[in-house]
N, CA, C and O atoms as a GROMACS GRO file, in nm:
protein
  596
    1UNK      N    1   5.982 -15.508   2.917
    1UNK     CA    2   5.990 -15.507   2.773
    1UNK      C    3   5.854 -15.466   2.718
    1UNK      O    4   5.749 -15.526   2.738
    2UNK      N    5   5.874 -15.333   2.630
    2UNK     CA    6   5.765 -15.312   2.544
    2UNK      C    7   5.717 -15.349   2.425
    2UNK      O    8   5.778 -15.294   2.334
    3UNK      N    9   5.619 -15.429   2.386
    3UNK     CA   10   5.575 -15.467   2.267
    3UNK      C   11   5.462 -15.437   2.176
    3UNK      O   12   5.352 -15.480   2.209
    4UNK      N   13   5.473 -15.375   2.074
    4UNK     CA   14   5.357 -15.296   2.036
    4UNK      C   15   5.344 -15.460   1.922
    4UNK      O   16   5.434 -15.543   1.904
    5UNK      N   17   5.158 -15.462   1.845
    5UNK     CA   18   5.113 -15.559   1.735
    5UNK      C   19   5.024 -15.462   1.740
    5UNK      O   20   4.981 -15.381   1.823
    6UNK      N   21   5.002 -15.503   1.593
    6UNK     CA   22   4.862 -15.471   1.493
    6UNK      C   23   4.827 -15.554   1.414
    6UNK      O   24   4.855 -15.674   1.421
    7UNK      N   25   4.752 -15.495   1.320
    7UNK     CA   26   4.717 -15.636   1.208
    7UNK      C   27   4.565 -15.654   1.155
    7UNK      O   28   4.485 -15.602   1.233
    8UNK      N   29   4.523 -15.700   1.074
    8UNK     CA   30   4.409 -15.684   0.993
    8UNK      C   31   4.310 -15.809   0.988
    8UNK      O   32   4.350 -15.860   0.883
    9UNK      N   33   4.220 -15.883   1.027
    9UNK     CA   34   4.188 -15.998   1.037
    9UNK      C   35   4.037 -16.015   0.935
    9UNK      O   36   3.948 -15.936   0.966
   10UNK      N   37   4.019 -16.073   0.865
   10UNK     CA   38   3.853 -16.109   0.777
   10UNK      C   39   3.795 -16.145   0.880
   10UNK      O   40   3.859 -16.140   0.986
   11UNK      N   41   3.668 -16.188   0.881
   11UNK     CA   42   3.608 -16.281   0.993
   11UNK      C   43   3.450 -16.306   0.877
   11UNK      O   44   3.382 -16.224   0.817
   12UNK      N   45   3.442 -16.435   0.885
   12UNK     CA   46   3.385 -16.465   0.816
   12UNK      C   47   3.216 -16.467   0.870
   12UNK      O   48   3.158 -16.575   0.882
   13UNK      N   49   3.146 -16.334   0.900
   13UNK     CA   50   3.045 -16.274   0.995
   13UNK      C   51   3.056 -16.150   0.988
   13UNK      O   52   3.157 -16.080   0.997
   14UNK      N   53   2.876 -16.104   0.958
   14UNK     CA   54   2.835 -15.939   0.931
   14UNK      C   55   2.898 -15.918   1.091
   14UNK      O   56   2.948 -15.999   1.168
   15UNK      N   57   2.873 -15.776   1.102
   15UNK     CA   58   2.899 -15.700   1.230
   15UNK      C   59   2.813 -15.722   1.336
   15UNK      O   60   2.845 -15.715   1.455
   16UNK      N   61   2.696 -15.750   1.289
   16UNK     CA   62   2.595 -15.800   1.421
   16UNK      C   63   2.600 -15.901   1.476
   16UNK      O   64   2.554 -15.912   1.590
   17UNK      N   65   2.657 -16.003   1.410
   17UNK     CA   66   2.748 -16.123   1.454
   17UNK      C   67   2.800 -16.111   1.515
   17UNK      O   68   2.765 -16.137   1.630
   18UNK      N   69   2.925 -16.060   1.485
   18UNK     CA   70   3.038 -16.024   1.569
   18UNK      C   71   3.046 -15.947   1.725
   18UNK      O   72   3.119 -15.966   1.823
   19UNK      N   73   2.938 -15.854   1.698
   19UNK     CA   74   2.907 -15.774   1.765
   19UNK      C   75   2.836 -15.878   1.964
   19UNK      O   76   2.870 -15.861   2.081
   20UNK      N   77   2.740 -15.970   1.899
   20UNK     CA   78   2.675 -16.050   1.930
   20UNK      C   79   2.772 -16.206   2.037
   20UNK      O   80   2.741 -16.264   2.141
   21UNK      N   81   2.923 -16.224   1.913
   21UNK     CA   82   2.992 -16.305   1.997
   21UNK      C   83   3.094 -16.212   2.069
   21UNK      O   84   3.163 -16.286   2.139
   22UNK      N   85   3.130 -16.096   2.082
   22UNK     CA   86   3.228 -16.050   2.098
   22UNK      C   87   3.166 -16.010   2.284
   22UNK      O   88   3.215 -16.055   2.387
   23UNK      N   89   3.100 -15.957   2.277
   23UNK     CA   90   3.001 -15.910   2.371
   23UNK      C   91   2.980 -16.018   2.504
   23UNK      O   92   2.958 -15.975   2.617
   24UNK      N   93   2.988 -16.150   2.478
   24UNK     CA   94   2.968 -16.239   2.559
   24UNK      C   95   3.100 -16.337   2.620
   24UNK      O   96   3.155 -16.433   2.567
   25UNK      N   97   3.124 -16.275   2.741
   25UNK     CA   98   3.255 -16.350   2.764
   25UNK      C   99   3.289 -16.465   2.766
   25UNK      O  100   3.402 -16.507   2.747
   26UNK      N  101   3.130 -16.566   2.806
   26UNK     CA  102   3.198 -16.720   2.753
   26UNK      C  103   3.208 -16.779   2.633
   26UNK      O  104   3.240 -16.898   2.625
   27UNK      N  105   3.170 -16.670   2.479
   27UNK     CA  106   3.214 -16.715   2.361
   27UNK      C  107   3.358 -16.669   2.366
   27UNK      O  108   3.437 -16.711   2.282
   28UNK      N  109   3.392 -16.590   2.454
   28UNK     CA  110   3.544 -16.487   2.410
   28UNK      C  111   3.623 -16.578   2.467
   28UNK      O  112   3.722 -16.597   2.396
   29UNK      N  113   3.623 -16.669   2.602
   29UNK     CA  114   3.703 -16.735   2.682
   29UNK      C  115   3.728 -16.852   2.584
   29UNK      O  116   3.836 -16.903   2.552
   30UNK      N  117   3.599 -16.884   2.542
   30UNK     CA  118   3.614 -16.984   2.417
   30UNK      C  119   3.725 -16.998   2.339
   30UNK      O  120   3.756 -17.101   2.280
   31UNK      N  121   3.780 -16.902   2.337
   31UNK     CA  122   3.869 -16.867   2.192
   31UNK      C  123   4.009 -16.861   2.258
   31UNK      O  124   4.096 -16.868   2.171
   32UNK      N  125   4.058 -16.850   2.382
   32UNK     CA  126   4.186 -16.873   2.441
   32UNK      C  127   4.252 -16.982   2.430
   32UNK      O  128   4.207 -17.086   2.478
   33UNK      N  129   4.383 -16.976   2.359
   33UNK     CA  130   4.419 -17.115   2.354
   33UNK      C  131   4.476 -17.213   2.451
   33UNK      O  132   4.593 -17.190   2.418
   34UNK      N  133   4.485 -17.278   2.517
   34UNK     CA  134   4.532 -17.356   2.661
   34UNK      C  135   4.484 -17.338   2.780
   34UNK      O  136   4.539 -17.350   2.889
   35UNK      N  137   4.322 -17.291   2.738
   35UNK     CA  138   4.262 -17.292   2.866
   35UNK      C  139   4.236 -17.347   2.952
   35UNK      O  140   4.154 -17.439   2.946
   36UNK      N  141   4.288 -17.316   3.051
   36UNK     CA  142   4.258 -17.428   3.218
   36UNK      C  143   4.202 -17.396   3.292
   36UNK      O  144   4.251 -17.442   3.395
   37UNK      N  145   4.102 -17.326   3.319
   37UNK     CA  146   4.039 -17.255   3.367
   37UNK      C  147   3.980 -17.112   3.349
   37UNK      O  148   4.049 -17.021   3.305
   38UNK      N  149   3.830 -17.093   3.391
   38UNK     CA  150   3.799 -16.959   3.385
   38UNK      C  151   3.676 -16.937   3.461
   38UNK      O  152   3.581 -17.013   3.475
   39UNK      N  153   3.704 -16.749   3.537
   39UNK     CA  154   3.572 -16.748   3.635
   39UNK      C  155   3.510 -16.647   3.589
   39UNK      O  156   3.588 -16.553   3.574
   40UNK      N  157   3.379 -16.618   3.552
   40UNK     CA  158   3.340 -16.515   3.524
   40UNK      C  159   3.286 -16.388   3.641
   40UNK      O  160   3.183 -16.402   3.707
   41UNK      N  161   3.352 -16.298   3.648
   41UNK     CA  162   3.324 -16.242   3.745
   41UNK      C  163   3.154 -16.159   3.718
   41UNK      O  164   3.062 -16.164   3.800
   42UNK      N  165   3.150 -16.098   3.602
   42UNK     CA  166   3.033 -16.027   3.529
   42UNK      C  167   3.014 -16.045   3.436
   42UNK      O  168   3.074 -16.141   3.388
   43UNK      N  169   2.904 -15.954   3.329
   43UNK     CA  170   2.966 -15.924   3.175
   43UNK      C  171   3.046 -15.904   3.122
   43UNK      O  172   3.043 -15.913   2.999
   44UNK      N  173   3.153 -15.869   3.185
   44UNK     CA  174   3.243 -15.788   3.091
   44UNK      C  175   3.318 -15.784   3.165
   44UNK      O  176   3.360 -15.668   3.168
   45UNK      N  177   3.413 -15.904   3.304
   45UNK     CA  178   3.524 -15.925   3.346
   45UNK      C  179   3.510 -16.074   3.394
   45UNK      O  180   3.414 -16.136   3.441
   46UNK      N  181   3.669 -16.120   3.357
   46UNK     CA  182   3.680 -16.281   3.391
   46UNK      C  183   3.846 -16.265   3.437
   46UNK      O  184   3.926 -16.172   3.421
   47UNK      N  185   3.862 -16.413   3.507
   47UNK     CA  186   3.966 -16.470   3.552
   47UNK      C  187   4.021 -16.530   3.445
   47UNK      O  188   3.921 -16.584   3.396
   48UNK      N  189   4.095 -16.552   3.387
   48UNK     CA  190   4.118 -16.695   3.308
   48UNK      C  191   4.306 -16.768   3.372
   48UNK      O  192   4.413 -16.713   3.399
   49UNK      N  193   4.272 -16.865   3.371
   49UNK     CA  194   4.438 -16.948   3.372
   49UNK      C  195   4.416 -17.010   3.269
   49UNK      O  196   4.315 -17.074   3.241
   50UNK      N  197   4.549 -16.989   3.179
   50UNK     CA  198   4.570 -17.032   3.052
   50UNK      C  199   4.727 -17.086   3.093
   50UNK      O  200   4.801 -17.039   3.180
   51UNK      N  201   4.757 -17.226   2.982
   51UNK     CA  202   4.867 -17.217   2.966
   51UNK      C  203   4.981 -17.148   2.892
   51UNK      O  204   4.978 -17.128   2.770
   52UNK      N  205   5.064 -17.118   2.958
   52UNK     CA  206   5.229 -17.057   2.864
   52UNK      C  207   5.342 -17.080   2.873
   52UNK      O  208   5.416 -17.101   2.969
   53UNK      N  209   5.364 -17.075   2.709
   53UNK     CA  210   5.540 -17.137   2.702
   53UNK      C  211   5.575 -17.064   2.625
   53UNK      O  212   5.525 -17.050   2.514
   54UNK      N  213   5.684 -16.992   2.677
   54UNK     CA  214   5.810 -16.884   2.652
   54UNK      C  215   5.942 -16.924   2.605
   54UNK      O  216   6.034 -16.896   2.682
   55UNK      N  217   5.965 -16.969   2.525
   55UNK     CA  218   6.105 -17.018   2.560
   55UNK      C  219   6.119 -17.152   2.660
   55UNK      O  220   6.043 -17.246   2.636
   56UNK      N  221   6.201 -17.163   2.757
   56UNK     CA  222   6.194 -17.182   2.805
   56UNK      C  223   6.098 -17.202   3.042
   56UNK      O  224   6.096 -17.275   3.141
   57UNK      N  225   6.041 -17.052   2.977
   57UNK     CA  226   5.926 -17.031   3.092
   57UNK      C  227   5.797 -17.116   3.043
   57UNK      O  228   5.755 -17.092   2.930
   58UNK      N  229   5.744 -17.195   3.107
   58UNK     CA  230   5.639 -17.281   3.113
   58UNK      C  231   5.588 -17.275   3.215
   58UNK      O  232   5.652 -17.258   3.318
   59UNK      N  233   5.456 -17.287   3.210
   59UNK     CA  234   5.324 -17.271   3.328
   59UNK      C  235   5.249 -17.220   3.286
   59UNK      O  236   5.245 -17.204   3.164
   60UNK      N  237   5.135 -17.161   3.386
   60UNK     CA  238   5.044 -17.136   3.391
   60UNK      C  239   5.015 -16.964   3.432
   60UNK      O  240   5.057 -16.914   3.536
   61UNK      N  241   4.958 -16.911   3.356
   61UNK     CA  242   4.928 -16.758   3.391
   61UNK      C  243   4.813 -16.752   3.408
   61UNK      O  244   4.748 -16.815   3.325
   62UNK      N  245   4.725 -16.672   3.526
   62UNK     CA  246   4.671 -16.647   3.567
   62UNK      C  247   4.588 -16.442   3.484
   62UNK      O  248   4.639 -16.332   3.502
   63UNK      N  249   4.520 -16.459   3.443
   63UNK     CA  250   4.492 -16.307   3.337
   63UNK      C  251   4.352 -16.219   3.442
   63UNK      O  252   4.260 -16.290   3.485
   64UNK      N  253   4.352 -16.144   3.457
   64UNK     CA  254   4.233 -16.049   3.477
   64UNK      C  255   4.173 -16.010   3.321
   64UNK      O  256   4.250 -15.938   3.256
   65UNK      N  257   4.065 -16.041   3.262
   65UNK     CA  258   4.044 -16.001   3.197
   65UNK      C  259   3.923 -15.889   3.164
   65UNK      O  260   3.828 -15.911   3.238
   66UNK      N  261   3.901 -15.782   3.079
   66UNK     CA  262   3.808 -15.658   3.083
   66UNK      C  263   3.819 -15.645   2.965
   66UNK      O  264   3.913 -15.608   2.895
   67UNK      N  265   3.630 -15.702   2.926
   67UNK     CA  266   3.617 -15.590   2.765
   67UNK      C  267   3.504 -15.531   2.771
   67UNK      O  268   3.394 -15.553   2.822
   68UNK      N  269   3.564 -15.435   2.696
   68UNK     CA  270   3.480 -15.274   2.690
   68UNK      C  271   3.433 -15.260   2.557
   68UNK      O  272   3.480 -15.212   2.454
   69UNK      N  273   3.317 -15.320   2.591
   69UNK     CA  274   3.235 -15.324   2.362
   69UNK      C  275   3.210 -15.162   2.393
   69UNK      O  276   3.160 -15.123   2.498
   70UNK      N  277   3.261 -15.057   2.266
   70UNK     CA  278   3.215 -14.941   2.252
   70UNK      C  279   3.118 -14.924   2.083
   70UNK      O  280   3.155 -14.861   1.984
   71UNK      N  281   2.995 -15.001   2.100
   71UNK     CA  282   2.946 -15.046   1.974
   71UNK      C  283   2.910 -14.846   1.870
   71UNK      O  284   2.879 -14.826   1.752
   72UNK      N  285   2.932 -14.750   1.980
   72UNK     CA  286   2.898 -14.614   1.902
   72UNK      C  287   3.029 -14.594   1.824
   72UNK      O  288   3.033 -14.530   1.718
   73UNK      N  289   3.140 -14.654   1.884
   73UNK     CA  290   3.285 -14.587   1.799
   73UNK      C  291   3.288 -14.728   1.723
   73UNK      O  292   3.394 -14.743   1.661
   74UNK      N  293   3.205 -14.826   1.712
   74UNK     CA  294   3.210 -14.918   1.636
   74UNK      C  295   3.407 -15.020   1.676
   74UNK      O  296   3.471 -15.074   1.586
   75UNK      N  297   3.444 -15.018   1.792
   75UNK     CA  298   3.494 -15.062   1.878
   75UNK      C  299   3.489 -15.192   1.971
   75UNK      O  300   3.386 -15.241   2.017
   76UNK      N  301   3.613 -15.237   1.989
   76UNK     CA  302   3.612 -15.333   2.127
   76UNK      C  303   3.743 -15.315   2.185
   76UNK      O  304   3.846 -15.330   2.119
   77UNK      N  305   3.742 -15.279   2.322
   77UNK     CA  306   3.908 -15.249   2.371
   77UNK      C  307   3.878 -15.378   2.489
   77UNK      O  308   3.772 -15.406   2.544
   78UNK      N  309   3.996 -15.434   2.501
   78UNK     CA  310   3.998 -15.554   2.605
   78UNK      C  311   4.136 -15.477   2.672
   78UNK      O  312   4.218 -15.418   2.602
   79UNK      N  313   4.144 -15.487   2.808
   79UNK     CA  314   4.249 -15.522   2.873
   79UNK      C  315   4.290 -15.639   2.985
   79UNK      O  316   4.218 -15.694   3.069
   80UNK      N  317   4.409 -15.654   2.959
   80UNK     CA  318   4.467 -15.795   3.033
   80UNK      C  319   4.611 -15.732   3.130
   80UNK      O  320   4.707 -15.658   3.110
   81UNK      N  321   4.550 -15.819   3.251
   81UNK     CA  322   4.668 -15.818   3.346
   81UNK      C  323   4.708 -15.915   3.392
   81UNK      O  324   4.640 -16.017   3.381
   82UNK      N  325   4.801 -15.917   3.444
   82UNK     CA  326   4.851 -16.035   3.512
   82UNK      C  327   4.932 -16.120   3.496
   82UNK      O  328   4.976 -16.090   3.385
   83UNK      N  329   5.017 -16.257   3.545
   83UNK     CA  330   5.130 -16.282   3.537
   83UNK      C  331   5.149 -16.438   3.603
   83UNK      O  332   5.050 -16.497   3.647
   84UNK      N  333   5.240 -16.480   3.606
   84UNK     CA  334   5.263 -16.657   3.671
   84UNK      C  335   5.381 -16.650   3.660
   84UNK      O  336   5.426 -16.564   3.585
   85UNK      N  337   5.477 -16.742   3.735
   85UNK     CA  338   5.579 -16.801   3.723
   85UNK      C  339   5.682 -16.659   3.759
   85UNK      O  340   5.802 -16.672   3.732
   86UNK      N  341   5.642 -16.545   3.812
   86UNK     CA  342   5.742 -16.439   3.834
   86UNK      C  343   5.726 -16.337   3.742
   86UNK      O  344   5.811 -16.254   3.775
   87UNK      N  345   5.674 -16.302   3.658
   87UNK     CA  346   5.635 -16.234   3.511
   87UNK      C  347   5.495 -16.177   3.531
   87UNK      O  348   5.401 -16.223   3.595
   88UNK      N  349   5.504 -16.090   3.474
   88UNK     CA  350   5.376 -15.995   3.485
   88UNK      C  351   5.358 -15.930   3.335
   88UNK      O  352   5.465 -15.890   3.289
   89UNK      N  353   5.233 -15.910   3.241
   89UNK     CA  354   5.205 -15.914   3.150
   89UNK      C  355   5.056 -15.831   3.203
   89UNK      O  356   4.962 -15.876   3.268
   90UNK      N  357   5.085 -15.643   3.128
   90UNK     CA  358   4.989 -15.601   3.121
   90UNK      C  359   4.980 -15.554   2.981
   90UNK      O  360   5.089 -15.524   2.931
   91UNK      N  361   4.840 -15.536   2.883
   91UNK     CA  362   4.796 -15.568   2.757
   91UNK      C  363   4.685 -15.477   2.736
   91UNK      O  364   4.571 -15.505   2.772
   92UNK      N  365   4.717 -15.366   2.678
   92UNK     CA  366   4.566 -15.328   2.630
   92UNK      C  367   4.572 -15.291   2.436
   92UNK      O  368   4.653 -15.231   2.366
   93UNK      N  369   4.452 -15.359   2.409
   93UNK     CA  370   4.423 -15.361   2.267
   93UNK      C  371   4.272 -15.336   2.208
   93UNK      O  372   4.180 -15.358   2.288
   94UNK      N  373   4.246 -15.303   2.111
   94UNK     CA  374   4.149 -15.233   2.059
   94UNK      C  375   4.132 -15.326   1.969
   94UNK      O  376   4.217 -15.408   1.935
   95UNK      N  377   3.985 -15.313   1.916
   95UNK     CA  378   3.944 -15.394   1.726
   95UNK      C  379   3.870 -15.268   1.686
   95UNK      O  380   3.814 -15.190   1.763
   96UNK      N  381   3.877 -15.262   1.593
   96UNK     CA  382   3.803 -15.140   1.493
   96UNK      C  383   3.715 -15.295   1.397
   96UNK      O  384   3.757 -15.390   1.331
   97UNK      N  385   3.577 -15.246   1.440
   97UNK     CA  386   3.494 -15.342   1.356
   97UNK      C  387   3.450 -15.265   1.248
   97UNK      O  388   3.391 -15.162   1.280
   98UNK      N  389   3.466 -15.294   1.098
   98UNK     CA  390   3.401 -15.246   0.986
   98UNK      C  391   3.332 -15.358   0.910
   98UNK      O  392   3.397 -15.423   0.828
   99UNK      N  393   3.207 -15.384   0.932
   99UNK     CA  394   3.127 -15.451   0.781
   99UNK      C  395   3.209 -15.425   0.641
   99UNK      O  396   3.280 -15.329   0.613
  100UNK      N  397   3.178 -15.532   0.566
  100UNK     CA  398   3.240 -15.483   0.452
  100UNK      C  399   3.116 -15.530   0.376
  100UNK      O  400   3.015 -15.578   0.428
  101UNK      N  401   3.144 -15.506   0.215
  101UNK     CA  402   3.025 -15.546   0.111
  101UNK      C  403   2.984 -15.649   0.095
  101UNK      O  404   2.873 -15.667   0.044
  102UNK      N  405   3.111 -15.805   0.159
  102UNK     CA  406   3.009 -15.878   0.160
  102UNK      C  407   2.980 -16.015   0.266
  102UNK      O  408   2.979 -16.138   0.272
  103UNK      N  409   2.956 -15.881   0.347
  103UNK     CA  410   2.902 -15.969   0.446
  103UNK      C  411   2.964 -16.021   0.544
  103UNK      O  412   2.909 -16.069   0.643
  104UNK      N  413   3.124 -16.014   0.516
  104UNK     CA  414   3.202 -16.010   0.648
  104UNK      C  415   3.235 -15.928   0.719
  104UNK      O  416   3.208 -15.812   0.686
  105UNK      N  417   3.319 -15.956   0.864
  105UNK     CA  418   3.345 -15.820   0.861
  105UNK      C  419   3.534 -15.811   0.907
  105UNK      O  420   3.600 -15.899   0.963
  106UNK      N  421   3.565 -15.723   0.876
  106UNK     CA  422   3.712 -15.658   0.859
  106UNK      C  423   3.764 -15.610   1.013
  106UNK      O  424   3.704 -15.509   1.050
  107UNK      N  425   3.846 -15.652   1.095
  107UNK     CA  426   3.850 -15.666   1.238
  107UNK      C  427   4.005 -15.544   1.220
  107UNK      O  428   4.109 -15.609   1.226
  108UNK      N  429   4.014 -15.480   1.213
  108UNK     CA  430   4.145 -15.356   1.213
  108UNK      C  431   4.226 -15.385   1.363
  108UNK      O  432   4.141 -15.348   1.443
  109UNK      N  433   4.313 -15.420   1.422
  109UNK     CA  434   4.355 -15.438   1.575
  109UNK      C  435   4.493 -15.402   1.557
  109UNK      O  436   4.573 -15.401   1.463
  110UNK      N  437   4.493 -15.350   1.757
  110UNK     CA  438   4.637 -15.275   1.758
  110UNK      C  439   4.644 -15.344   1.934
  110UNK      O  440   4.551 -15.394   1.996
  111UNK      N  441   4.783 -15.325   1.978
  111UNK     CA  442   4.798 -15.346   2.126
  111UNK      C  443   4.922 -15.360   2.158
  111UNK      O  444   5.007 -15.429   2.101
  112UNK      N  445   4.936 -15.281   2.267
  112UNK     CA  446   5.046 -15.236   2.345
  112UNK      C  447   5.036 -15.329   2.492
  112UNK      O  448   4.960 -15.311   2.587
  113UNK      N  449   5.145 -15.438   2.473
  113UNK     CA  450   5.178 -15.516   2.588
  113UNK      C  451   5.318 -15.482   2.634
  113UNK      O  452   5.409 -15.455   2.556
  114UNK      N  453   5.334 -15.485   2.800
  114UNK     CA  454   5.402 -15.496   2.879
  114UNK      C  455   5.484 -15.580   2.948
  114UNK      O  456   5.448 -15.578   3.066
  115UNK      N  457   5.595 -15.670   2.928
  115UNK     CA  458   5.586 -15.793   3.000
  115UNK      C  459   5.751 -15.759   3.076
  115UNK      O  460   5.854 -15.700   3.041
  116UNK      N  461   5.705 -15.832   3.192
  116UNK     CA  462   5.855 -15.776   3.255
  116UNK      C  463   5.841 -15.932   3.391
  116UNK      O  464   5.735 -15.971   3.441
  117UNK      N  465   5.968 -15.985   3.416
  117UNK     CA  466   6.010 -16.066   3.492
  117UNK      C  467   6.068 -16.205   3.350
  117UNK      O  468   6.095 -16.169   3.235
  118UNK      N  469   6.076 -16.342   3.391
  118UNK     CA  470   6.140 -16.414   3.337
  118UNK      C  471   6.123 -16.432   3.165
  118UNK      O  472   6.206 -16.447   3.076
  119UNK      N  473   5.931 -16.420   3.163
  119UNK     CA  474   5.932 -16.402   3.022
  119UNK      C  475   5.965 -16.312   2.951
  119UNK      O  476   5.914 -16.326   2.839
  120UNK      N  477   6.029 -16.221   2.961
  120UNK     CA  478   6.097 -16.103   2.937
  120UNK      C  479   6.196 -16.118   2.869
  120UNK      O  480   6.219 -16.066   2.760
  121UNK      N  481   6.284 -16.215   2.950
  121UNK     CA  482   6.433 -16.241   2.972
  121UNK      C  483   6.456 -16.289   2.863
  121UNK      O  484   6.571 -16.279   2.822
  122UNK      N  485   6.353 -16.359   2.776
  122UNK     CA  486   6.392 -16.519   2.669
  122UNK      C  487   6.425 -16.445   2.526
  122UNK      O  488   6.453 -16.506   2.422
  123UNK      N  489   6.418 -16.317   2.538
  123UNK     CA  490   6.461 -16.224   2.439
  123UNK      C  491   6.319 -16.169   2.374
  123UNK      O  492   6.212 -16.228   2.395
  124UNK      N  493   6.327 -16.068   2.303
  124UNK     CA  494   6.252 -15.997   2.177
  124UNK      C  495   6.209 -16.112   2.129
  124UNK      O  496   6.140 -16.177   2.208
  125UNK      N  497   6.227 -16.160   2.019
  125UNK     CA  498   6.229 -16.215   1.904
  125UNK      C  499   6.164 -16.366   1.962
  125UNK      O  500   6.071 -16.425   1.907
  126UNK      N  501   6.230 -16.411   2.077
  126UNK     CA  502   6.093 -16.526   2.097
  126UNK      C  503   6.001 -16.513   2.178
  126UNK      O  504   5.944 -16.616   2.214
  127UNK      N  505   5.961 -16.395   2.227
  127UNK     CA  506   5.849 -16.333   2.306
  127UNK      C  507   5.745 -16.305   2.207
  127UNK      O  508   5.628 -16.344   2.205
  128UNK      N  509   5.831 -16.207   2.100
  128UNK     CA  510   5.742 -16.171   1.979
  128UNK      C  511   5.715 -16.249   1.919
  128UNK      O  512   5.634 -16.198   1.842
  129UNK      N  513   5.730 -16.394   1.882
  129UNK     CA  514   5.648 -16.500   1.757
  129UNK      C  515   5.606 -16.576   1.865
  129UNK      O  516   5.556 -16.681   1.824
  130UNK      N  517   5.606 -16.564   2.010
  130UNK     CA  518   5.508 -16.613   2.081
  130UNK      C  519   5.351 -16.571   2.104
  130UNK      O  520   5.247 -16.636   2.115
  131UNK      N  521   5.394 -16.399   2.105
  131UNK     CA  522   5.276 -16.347   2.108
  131UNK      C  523   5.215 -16.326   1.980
  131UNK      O  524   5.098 -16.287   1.977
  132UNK      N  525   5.300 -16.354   1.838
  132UNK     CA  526   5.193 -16.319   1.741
  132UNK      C  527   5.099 -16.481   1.732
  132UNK      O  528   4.980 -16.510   1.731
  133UNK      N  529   5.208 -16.548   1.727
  133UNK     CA  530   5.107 -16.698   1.723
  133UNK      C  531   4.961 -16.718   1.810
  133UNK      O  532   4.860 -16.769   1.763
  134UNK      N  533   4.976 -16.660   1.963
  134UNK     CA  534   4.853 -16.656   2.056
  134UNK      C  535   4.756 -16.568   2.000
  134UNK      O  536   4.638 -16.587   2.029
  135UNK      N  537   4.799 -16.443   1.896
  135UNK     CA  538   4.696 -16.351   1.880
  135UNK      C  539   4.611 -16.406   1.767
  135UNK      O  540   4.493 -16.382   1.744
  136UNK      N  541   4.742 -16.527   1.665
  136UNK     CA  542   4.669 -16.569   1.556
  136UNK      C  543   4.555 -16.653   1.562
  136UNK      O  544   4.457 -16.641   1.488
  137UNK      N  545   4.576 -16.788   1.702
  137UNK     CA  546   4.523 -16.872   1.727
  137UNK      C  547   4.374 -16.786   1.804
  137UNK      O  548   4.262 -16.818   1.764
  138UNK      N  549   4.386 -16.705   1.887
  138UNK     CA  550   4.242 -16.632   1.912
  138UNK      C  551   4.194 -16.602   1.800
  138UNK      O  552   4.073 -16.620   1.796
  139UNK      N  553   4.235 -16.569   1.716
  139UNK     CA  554   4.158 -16.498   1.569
  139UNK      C  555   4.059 -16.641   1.515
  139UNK      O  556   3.936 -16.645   1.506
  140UNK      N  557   4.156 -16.749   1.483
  140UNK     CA  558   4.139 -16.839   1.441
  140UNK      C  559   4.009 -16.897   1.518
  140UNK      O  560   3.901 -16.932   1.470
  141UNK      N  561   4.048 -16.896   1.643
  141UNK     CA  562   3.951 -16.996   1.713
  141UNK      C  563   3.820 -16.926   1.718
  141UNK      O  564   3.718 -16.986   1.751
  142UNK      N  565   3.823 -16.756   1.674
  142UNK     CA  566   3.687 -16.683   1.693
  142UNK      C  567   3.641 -16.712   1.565
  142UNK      O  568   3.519 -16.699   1.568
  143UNK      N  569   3.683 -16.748   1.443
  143UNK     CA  570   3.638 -16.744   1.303
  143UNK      C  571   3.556 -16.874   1.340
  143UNK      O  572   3.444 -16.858   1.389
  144UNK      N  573   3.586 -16.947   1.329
  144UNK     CA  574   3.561 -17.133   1.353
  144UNK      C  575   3.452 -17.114   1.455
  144UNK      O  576   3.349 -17.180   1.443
  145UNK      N  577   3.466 -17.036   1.548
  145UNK     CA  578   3.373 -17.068   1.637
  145UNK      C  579   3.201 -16.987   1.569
  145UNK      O  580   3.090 -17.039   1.560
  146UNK      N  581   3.250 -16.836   1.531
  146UNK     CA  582   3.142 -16.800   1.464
  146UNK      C  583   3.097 -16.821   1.312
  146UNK      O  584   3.016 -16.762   1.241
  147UNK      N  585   3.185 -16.929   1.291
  147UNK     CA  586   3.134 -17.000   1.123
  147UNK      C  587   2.996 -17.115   1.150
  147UNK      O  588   2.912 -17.165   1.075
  148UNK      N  589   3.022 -17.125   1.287
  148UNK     CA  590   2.919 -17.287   1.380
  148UNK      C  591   2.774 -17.203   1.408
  148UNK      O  592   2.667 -17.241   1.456
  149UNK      N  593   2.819 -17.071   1.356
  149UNK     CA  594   2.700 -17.047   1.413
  149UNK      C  595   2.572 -17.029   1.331
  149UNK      O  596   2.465 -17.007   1.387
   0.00000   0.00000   0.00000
């Protein structure tokens, strides 16, 4: 099953901020919701096991994660692989970072996920307000986290 999201996010932080938490994978792991773990392999790749509930699929997924700050196209593309419980979930998504006038900045995002085995199965429609809720709660948990700062 193919699932395309987009969507427009404030973030209450200039771009050098952002730029600054986005860049560092243990502020980014930070921001996963049901985290049970995470290994950092480098800068800019980690393990994470997070929890997930699908419908009825519950457990634990296991993610490869990769982000690619492209601070010249004023950019961040992350991709995610990986899968638990029989299901496999590959994810790649972009942020378009723009400053705005005052002082926040305007997060533009798009992403094309893949998911195929049981979480698949639980239909469209509760796959999709599963995944918009996880994308909301990362948003959320990155605002909060860079408001502390």
């Amino acid at each position: 099953m193919k699932l395309e999201y987009s969507g427009q996010e404030n973030v209450q932080a200039n771009p050098e901020q952002v730029w600054s938490f986005i860049q560092d994978p243990q502020k980014v792991a930070s921001c996963l919701p049901d985290l049970k773990a995470v290994e950092f392999k480098d800068d800019k790749n980690m393990v994470a096991t997070v929890g997930v509930a699908v419908g009825p699929v519950r457990g634990t997924f296991k993610f490869n994660i990769e982000l690619d700050p492209r601070p010249e196209e004023n950019k961040m593309m992350v991709r995610i692989r990986g899968g638990g419980l029989g299901s496999a979930v590959d994810l790649t998504a972009s942020a378009d970072i723009n400053g705005q006038e005052d002082q926040t900045t305007l997060l533009d995002w798009k992403g094309v996920a893949s998911v195929s085995g049981p979480a698949a199965t639980v239909g469209g429609r509760v796959l999709d307000a599963q995944a918009k809720r996880l994308i909301e709660t990362v948003f959320a948990n990155m605002g909060k986290k860079m408001a502390e700062v």
